[in-house]
N, C-alpha and C positions, 0 to 999 in steps of 0.2 A: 544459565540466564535465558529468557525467555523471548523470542525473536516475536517483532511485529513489523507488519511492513507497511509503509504508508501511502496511499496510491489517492493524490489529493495534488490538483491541478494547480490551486491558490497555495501562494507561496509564502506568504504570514501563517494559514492556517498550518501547512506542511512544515514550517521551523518550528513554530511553537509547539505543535504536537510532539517533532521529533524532543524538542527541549523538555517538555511536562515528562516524557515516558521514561528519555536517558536519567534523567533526575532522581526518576524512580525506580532504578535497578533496571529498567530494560534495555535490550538493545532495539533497537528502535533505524530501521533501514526506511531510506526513502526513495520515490523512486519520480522522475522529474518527466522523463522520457517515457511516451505514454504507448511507442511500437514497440516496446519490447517487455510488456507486463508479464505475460506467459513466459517468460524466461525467469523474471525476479520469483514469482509464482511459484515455480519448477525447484528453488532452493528451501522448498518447505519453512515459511514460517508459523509458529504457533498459532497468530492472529491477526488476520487484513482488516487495516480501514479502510474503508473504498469509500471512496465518490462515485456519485452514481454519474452527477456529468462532466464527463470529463471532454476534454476537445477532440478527442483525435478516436475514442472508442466508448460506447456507452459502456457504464458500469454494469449495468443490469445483464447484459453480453458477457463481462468478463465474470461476473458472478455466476450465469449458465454452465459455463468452462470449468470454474471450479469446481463447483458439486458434481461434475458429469466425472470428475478423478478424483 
């Protein structure tokens, strides 16, 4: 099964997302708490959805982080 993790501030969009993907055969992790991304990050999944604004780190930063590993 194919892991996504979903890194989305707004929290209708972050259940429905998780609800549309589990739906669909995926596993679908979310993740609410936005100091400790690089951790959820670190459990390699398949495919992130990022928000680019999030409150506490811009996305664009955490997306830097990614591709630099």
């Amino acid at each position: 099964m194919k892991k996504i993790l979903i890194i989305e501030d707004d929290e209708a969009i972050r259940s429905e997302l998780q609800k549309l993907l589990t739906n669909s055969g995926y596993e679908a992790q979310i993740t609410d708490t936005f100091s400790n991304v690089k951790e959820q990050i670190e459990k390699k999944p398949d495919l992130i959805l990022l928000d680019i604004n999030l409150p506490e780190l811009n996305g664009e930063v955490i997306l830097k982080e990614i591709r630099k590993e």
